[in-house]
Residue, then its C-alpha position, 0 to 999 in steps of 0.5 A: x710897094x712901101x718907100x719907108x722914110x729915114x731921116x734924123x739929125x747930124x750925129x743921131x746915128x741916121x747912117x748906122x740904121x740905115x746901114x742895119x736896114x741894109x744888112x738886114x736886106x732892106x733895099x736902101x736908096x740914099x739921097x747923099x749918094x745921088x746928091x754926089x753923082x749929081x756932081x760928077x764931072x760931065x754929068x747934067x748938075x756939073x754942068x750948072x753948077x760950072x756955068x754958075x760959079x766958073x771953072x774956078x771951082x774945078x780941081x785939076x782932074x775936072x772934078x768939083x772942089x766942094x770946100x772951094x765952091x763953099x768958100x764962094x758961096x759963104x763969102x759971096x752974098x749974090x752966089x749964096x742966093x744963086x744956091x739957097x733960092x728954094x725948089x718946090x720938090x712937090x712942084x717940079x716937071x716930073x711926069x704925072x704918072x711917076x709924081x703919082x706913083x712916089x705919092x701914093x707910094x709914098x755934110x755938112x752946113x759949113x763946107x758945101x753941105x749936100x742940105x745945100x745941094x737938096x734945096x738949090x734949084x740948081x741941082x734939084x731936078x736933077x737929085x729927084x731924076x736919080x732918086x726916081x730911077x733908084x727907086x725904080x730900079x728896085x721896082x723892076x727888080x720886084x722890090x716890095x719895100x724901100x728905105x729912102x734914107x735923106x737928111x733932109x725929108x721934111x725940109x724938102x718935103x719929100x716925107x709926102x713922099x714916104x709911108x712911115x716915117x722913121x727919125x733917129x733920134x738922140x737928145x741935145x746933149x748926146x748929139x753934141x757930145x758925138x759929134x764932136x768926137x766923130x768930127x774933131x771939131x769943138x763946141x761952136x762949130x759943132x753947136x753951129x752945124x746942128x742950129x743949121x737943121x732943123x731941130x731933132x725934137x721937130x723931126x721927132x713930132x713929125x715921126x711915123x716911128x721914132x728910133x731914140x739911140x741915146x744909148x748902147x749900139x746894143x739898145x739900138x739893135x735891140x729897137x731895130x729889130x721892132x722896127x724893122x719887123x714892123x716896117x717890113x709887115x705884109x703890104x697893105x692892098x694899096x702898095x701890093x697894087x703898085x708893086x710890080x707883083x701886083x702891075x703884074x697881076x693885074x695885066x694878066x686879069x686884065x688879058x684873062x678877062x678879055x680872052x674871056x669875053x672874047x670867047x664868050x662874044x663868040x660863042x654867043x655869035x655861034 
């Protein structure tokens, strides 16, 4: 199995090609996704979340007011330090079998961002369970390559996680320029939710393969399909070995192979 990496900046267009991934039949697990389930209402991260900062946080239906707990947390010291103390991802209680599988394998900072959510060690455990059994998920269902597309995959240092790593990339200008008119907001806050991350340019030294979407939706398409076509090559022996094709594979060499020195020990004992 291949788990590629997606990750880029806010306003790169990060969503749009893992959206194409999709469309192309690449299986994508998005780590938003799993960031807001951790949040639902009854689940194991809601339940920390309400111990920490009271049901004052809670809308009537039970539910999480994102932009009331990012009032708290921005307008309390002592509860943003409850949120920002960091998680080692690398670290964490998984189990070793499944830590050793994803190795080998491989909105927003001014609301209550899901960046946030990644990093707190509140909710971490929880955001890489549910990531785990998506990716899992897939496994059973003979999936031979992933896309795990997250904002945050070098920041959380899941992109030892992840063999190659793709980053959507724009430059400065462009990325300003769209994120304004995407959101409405004007410059200082747009130029404050992009100083909030960690630097495209960073992203981009860090890059497997590099998706530059600074012009047409027509260039971007046209970059995709290379990319795709690249990230989607025949498995190398190592990743078909973990796939369940070839889990498959080796257990029935490995009953094979035993019927057989079954049969020869008792040929020998005749």
């Amino acid at each position: 199995m291949r788990i590629v990496g997606l990750t880029g900046g806010i306003g790169s267009g990060k969503s749009t090609v893992s959206n194409l991934f999709k469309s192309h039949g690449v299986p994508v697990v998005d780590a938003d996704v799993v960031a807001r389930d951790v949040l639902k209402k009854g689940t194991g991260g809601w339940k920390e979340v309400v111990t920490a900062f009271g049901e004052q946080i809670l809308q009537d239906d039970g539910e999480v007011d994102r932009p009331k707990l990012g009032q708290i947390v921005f307008s309390d010291p002592s509860k943003r330090q409850l949120l920002n103390r960091s998680y080692d991802w690398s670290t964490n209680s998984l189990s070793k079998l499944l830590r050793q599988l994803l190795l080998t394998l491989h909105r927003d900072l001014l609301k209550f961002p899901l960046g946030c959510i990644y990093s707190c060690r509140l909710l971490a455990p929880y955001i890489s369970s549910g990531i785990i059994k998506e990716i899992l998920k897939l496994w059973l269902k003979g999936s031979k390559v992933i896309v795990l597309d997250i904002p945050l995959l070098f920041e959380v240092k899941m992109d030892r996680w992840t063999k190659p790593i793709i980053v959507v990339w724009v430059d400065p200008e462009t990325q300003l320029r769209r994120l304004m008119a995407r959101d409405g907001s004007n410059e200082e806050d747009a130029r404050n939710r992009i100083e909030a991350q960690m630097p495209l340019d960073l992203k981009r030294s860090q890059a497997d393969i590099v998706i530059d979407n600074t012009g047409s939706m027509d260039d971007l398409n046209e970059r995709f399909k290379e990319v795709c076509k690249e990230v989607t090559r025949p498995l190398t022996w190592k990743e078909f070995a973990l796939s369940r094709q070839g889990a498959l594979l080796a257990f029935f060499s490995v009953v094979v192979g035993v019927v057989a020195l079954n049969k020869a020990s008792n040929g020998n004992v005749s």
